[in-house]
C-alpha positions in Angstrom: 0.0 0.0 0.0 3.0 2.2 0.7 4.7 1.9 -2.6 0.8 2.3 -4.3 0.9 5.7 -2.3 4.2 6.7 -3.8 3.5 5.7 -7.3 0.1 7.4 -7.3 1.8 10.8 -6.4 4.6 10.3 -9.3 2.4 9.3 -11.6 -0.3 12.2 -10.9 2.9 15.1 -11.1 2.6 17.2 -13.6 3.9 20.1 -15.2 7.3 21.9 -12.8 6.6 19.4 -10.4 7.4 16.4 -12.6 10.3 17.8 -14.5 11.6 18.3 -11.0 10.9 15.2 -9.8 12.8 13.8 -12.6 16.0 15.9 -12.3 15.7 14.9 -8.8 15.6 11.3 -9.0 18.5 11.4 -12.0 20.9 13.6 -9.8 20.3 11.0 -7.0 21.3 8.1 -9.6 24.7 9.6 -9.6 25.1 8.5 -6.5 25.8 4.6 -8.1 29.1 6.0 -9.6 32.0 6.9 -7.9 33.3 8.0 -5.5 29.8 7.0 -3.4 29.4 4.4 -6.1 30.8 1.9 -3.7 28.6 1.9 -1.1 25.6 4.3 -2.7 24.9 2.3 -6.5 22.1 0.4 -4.7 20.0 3.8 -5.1 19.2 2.5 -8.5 16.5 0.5 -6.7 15.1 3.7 -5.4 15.3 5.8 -8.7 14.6 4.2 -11.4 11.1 3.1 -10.5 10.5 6.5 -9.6 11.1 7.0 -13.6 8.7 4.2 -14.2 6.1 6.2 -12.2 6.8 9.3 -14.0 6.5 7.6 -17.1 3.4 6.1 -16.3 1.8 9.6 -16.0 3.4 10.7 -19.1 0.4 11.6 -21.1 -2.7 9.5 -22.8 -1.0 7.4 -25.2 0.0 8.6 -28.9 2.3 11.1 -29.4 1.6 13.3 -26.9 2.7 10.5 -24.2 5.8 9.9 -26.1 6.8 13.5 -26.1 5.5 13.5 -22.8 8.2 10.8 -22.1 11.1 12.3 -23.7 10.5 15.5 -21.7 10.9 13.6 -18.2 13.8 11.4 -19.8 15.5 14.7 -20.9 15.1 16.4 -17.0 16.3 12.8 -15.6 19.2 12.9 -17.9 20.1 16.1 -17.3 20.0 15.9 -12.9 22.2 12.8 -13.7 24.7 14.2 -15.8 24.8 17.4 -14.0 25.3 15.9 -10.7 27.7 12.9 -12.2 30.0 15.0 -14.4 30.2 18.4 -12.9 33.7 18.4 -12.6 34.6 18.5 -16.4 34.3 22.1 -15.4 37.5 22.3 -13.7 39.7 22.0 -16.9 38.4 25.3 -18.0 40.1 26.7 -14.9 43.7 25.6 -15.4 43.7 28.3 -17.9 41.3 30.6 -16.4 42.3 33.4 -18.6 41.6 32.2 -21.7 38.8 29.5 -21.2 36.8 30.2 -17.6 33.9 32.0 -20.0 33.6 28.5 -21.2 32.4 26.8 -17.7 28.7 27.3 -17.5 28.7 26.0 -20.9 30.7 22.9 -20.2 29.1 22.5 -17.0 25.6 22.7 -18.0 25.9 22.3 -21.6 27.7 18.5 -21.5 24.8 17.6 -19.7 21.9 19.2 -21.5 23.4 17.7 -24.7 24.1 13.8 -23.1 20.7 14.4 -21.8 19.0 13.7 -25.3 20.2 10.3 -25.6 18.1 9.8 -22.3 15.0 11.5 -23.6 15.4 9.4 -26.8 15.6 6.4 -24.4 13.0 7.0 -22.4 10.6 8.0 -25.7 11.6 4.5 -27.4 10.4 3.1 -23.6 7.3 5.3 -24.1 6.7 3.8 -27.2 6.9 0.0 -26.2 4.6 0.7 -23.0 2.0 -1.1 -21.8 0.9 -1.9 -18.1 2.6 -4.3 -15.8 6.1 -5.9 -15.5 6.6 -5.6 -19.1 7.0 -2.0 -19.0 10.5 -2.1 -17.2 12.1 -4.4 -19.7 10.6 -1.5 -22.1 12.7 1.1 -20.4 15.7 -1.3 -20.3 15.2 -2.0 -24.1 14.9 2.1 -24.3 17.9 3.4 -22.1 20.1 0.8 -23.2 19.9 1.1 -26.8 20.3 5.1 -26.0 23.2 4.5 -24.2 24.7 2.5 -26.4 24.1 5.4 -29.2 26.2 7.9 -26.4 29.1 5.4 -26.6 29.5 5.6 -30.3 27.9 8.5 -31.9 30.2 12.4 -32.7 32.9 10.1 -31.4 31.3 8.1 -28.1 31.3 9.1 -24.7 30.2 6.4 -23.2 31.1 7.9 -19.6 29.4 7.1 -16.4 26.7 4.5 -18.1 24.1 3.0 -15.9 26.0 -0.7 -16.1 28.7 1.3 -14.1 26.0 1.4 -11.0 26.5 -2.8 -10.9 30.2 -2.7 -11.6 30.8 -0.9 -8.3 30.7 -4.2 -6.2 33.5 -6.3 -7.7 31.3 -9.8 -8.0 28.5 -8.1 -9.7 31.2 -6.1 -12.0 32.5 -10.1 -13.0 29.5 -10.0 -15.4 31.1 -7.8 -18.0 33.2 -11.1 -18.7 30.1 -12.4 -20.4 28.5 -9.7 -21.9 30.2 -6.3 -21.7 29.5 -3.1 -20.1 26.3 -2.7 -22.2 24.9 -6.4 -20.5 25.2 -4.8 -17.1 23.4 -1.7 -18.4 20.4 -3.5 -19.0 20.8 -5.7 -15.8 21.1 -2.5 -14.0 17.6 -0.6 -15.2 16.1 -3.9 -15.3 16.8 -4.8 -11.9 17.0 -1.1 -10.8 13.5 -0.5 -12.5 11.5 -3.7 -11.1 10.3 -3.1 -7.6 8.2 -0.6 -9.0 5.8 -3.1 -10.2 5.3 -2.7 -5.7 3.1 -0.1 -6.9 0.6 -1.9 -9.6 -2.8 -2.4 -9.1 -3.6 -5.6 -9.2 -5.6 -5.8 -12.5 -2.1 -4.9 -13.8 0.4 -6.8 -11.9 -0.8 -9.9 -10.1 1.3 -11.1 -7.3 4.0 -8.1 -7.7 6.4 -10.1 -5.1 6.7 -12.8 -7.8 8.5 -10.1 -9.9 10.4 -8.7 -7.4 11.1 -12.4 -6.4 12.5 -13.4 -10.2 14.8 -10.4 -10.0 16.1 -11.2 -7.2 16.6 -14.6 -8.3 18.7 -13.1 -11.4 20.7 -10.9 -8.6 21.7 -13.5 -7.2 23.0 -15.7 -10.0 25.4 -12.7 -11.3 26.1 -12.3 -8.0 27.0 -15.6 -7.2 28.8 -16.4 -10.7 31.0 -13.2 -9.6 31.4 -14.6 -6.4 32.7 -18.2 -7.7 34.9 -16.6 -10.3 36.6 -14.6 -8.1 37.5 -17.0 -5.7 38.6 -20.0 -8.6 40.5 -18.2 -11.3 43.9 -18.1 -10.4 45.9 -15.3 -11.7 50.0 -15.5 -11.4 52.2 -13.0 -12.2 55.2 -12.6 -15.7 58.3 -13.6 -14.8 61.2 -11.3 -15.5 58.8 -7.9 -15.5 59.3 -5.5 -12.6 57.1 -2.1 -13.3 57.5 1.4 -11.3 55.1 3.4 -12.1 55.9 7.5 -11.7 53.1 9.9 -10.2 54.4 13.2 -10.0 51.4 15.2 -9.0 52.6 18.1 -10.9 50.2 21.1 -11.5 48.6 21.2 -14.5 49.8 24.5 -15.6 53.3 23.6 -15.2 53.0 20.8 -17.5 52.7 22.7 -20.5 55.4 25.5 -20.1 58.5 24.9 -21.9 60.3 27.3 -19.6 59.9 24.6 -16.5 61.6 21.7 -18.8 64.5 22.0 -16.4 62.5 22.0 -12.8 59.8 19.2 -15.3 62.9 17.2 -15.9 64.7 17.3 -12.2 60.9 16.4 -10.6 61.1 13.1 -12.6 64.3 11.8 -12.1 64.7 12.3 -8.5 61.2 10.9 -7.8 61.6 7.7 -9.7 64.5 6.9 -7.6 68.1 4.9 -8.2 67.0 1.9 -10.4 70.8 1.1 -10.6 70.8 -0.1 -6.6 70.9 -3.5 -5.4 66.9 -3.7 -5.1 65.8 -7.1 -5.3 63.8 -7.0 -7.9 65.4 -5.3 -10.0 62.8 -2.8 -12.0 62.6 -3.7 -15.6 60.3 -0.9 -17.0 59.9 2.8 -15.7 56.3 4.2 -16.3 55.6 7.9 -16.6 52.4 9.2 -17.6 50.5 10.8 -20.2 51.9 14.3 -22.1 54.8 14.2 -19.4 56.9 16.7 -21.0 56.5 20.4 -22.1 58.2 20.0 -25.2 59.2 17.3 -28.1 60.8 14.2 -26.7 62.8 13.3 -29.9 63.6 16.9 -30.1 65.9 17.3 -27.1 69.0 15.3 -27.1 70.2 16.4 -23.3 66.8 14.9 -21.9 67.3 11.7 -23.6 70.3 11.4 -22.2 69.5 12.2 -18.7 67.1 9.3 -19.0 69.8 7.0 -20.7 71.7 7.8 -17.6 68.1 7.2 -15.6 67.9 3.3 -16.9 70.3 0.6 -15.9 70.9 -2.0 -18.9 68.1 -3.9 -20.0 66.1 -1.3 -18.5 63.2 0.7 -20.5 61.4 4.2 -20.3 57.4 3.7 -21.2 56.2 7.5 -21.4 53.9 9.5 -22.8 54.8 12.3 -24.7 53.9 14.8 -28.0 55.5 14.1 -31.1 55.6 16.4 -34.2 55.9 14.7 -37.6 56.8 16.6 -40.4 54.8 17.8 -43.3 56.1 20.1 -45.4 52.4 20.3 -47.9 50.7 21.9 -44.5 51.8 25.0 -45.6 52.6 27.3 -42.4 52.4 24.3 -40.2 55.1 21.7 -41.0 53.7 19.3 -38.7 51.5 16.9 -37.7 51.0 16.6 -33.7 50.6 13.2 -32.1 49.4 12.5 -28.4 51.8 9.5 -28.0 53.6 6.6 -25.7 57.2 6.2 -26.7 59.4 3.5 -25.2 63.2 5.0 -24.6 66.0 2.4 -23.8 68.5 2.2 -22.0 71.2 4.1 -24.6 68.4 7.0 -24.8 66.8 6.2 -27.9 63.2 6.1 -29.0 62.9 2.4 -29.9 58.7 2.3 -30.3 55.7 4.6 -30.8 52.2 4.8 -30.8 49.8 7.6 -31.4 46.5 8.2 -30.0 43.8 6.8 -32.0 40.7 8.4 -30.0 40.8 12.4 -29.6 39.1 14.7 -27.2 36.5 16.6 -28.6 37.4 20.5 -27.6 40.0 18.8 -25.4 42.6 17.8 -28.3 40.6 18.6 -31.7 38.0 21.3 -32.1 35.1 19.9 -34.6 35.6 21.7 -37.9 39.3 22.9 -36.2 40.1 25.3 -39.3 36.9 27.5 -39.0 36.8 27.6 -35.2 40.3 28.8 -34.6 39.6 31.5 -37.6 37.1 32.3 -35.1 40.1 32.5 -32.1 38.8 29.4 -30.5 41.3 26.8 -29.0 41.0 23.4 -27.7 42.2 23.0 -24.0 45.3 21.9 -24.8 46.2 24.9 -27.1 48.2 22.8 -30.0 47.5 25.3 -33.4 45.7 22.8 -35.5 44.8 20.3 -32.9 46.5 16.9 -32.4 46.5 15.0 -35.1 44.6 10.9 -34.7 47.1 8.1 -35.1 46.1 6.2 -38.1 44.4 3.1 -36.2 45.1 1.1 -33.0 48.0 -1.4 -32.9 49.6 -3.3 -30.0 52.8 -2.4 -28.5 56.0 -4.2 -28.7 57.6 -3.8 -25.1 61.1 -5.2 -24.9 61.2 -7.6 -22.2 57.8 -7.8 -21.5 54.7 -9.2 -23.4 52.7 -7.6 -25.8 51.0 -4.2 -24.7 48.0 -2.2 -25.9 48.6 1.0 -25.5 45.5 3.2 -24.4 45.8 6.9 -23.8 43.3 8.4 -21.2 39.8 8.0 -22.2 40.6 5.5 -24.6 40.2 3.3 -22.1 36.2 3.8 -21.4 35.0 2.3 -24.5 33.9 -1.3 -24.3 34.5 -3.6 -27.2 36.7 -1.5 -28.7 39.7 -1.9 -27.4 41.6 -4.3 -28.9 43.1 -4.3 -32.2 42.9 -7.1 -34.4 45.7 -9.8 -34.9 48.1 -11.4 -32.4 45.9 -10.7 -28.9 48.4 -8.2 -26.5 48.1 -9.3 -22.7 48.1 -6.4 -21.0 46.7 -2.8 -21.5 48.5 0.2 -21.0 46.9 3.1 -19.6 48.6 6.7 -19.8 46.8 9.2 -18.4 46.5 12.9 -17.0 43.4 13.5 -14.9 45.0 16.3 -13.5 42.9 18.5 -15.6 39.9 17.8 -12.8 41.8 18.9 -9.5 40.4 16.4 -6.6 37.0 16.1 -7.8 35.0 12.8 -9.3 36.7 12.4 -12.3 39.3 10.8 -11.7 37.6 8.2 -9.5 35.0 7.7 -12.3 38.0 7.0 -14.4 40.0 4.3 -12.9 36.7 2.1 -11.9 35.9 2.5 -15.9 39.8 1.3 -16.5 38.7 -1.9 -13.8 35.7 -2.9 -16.0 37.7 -3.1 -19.2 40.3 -5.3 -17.4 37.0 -7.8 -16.3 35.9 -7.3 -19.9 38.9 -8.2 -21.8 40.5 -10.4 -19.0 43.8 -8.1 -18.9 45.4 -6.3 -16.7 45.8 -3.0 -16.3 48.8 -0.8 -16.1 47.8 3.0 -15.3 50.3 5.7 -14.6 48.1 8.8 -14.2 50.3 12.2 -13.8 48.2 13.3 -10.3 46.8 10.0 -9.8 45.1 7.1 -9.6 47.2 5.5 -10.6 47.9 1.4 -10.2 47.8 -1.9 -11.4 44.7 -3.8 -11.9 44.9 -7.4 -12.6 42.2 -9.1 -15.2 39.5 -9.6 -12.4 39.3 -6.4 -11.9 41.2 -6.7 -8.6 43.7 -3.8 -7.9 46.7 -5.0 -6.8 48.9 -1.8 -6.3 47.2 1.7 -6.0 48.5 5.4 -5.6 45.8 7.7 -4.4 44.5 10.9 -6.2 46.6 13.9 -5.2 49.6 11.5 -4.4 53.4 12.2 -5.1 55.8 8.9 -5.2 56.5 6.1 -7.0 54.4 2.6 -7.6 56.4 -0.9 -7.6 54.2 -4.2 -8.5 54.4 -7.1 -10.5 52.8 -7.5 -13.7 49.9 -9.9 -13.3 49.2 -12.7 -16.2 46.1 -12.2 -18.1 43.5 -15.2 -18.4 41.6 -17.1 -20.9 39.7 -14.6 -23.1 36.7 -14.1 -21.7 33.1 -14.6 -23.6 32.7 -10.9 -24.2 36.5 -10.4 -25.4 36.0 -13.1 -27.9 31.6 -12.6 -29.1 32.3 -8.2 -28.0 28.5 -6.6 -28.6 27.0 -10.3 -29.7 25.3 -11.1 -25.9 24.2 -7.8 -24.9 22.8 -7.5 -28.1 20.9 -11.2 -28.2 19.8 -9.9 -24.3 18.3 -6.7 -25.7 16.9 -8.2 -28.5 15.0 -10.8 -25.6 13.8 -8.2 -23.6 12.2 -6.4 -27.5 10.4 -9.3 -28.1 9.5 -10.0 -24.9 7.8 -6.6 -24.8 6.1 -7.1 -27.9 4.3 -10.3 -27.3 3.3 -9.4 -24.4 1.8 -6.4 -25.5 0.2 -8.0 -28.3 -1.7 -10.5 -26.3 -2.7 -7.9 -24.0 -3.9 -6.3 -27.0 -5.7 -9.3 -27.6 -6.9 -10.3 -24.4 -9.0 -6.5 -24.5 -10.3 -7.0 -28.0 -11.9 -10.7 -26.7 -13.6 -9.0 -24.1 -15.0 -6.0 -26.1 -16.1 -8.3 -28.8 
């Protein structure tokens, strides 16, 4: 009767009052992500049937409901990526001179625009409704194929997706071994959505505990499969591979200004230590982090050699760093700019590249680059002419450790799309510099995305983040070494083995897609013998 009560006064809210309600309830689903995530994500069993409710009320069928519905998706979308990602605003601040006009527009304007792909969702759910249990798969079938159009259309941004709510507790998260981030997303509105059949009348939804009672049951067995995995996959460790990863915490600002390469250059080499000593084990590969250097790597010889000096034999530099290539039929600029890693041995030479495949949008490329900076717009990162994409993603040859893929900061968040094709690397490589965000969400969102792709792909991970986190994650998702946000030192672990490709690493979008694909038809059939069952009873 209490859940009745509740619903009745969603579903009667109108006008301000449900758009509020809405923003609300989407604001409090960012809760289920980090940093709360961990102990908050069960709030999905609070919100979304609140969205159910609202839904319910949206409108009398037709087109008027389904615009009805995209309006409350839109406000629900919009509390939840206003409250979840907030703290992209921060990077306009590191240079506040140029770019703080920007912040209401990145704050406010990220969200408003991810907000569509919820009110799309939610209209497709709209579309599909009909009373009963039936309507949550309809919302699951809606925000999941929405959410799957975020993560791959202008580029993807697949960032903070419901499936990241279940992912927070590690034996739920082992389901992205089957079927992939986009799986749990449907698991988690699914789930989230079904005690909200609490509130059906029963001429809609006989015996509502049953339902509640079959989702639990499904719970359970991810839960438990999680729980068994965990404790029965044995993961060792490479032989011969000693990493120490670098965190230097160094202000963002400072990053970028040739005229600290000097203070840049002494920061590094004195925090990542004597690797010459009689340490037992000895450290085989140095890891700095992503952009590490105001300047051209290959383009100053006395830094190379400070690192030659740096590495005992045998020993290798993985680092990120800008690259220029030349190319003299650019006219005025002679060069195409890459956001790279580069491996440097032990005699100071570059022996390995690889570019960044997957830009930032504003961050590292402005859309339609040529006419906005004619405009005197710049991308955060200020490169004339943005960087420049690497050509496609390719594995990493390491010397004297397997092979590597290489995945520059949010390259990492995109499910699926990972791995390049031929021989299969073993561990992923994750360069990063989250220290556009200060000590705000962001960064927290980011590793526990970097966690999921190890369950997904069974890999490790490797991250080196310039102001943290940084750490190594082993292919359970299990983190075995971990420097916290805001952190200065230095990171020594082993690198963990990766395991048996896992169903989603070898079928990618094939299961999630045969689950939404279920959950379509099951909606409608069902609402075709409903459909049915009221003409026998007219006729």
């Amino acid at each position: 009767m209490i859940a009745a009560a509740i619903a009745h006064r969603f579903t009667l809210a109108w006008g301000r009052s449900r758009a509020l309600s809405a923003f609300v309830v989407g604001a409090a689903t960012a809760l289920a992500m980090p940093p709360t995530g961990a102990v908050a994500w069960p709030v999905i069993f609070l919100t979304f049937p609140v969205l159910v409710w609202l839904i319910d009320g949206a409108g009398s069928g037709g087109g008027r409901g389904i615009k009805a519905a995209a309006g409350i998706g839109w406000w629900f979308g919009f509390g939840y990526f206003l409250a979840g990602l907030w703290w992209v605003g921060m990077a306009f601040l590191v240079d506040a001179d140029k770019f703080a006009w920007l912040l209401p527009v990145a704050v406010a304007g990220l969200p408003a625009g991810l907000a569509l792909f919820t009110a799309a969702g939610t209209a497709l759910a709209r579309a599909l409704w009909l009373p009963g249990p039936a309507r949550v798969l309809a919302l699951a079938v809606g925000l999941t194929a929405a959410e799957w159009l975020r993560g791959h259309i202008l580029t993807g941004f697949p960032w903070n997706s419901f499936g990241y709510a279940l992912a927070q507790d590690l034996r739920l998260a082992q389901g992205a071994a089957l079927g992939g981030l986009w799986s749990l997303t449907f698991l988690a509105v699914a789930l989230g959505a079904l005690p909200a059949v609490l509130g059906d009348a029963p001429r809609d939804t006989a015996r509502p505990w049953r339902w509640v009672g079959l989702g639990a049951a499904v719970f359970a067995g991810l839960f438990a499969f999680g729980a068994v995995r965990l404790a029965t996959t044995e993961v060792g460790t490479v032989e011969g591979v000693r990493l120490r990863l670098m965190q230097p915490n160094l202000p963002q600002d400072l990053k970028f200004r040739y005229a600290a390469k000097d203070a840049v250059m002494a920061h590094y080499l004195k925090l990542s230590g004597d690797l010459s000593g009689p340490a037992r084990p000895k450290i085989t590969h140095l890891i700095w982090p992503e952009s590490a250097f105001p300047f051209f790597l290959s383009r100053e010889p006395d830094v190379l050699a400070k690192i030659a000096e740096l590495l005992p034999e045998g020993a290798v530099l993985v680092t990120g760093a800008a690259r220029a290539e030349e190319r003299p039929d650019l006219g005025p600029r002679r060069y195409d700019v890459y956001n790279a890693v580069q491996i440097v041995d032990a005699r100071g030479t570059i022996i390995a590249t690889a570019d960044k495949v997957h830009l930032v949008p504003f961050g590292e490329f402005l859309p339609f680059q040529a006419t906005l900076e004619s405009l005197g717009l710049e991308q955060l990162t200020r490169v004339q002419g943005g960087f420049s994409a690497g050509s496609r993603r390719r594995a990493l040859v390491v010397p004297g450790a397997p092979l590597a893929l290489p995945l520059i900061c949010f390259e990492v968040i995109f499910p699926g799309n990972a791995v390049p094709g031929g021989p299969r690397p073993t561990w992923m490589l994750n360069l990063t510099n989250d220290g556009w965000f200060g000590d705000t969400a962001g960064p927290h969102q980011h590793f526990s995305q970097a966690r999921v792709r190890a369950i997904e792909e069974g890999m490790p991970v490797v991250r080196a983040a310039n102001t943290g986190i940084s750490g190594v994650v082993d292919p359970l998702g299990r983190v075995v070494a971990r420097l916290d946000l805001g952190m200065e030192g230095i990171l020594d672990a082993d690198l963990p083995k990766s395991v048996a490709a896992p169903f989603y690493a070898q079928l990618s979008d094939a299961i999630p897609a045969a689950l939404w694909c279920s959950g379509l038809l099951i909606v409608i059939f069902t609402r075709r013998a409903q459909q049915a069952a009221s003409t026998a009873k007219l006729s």
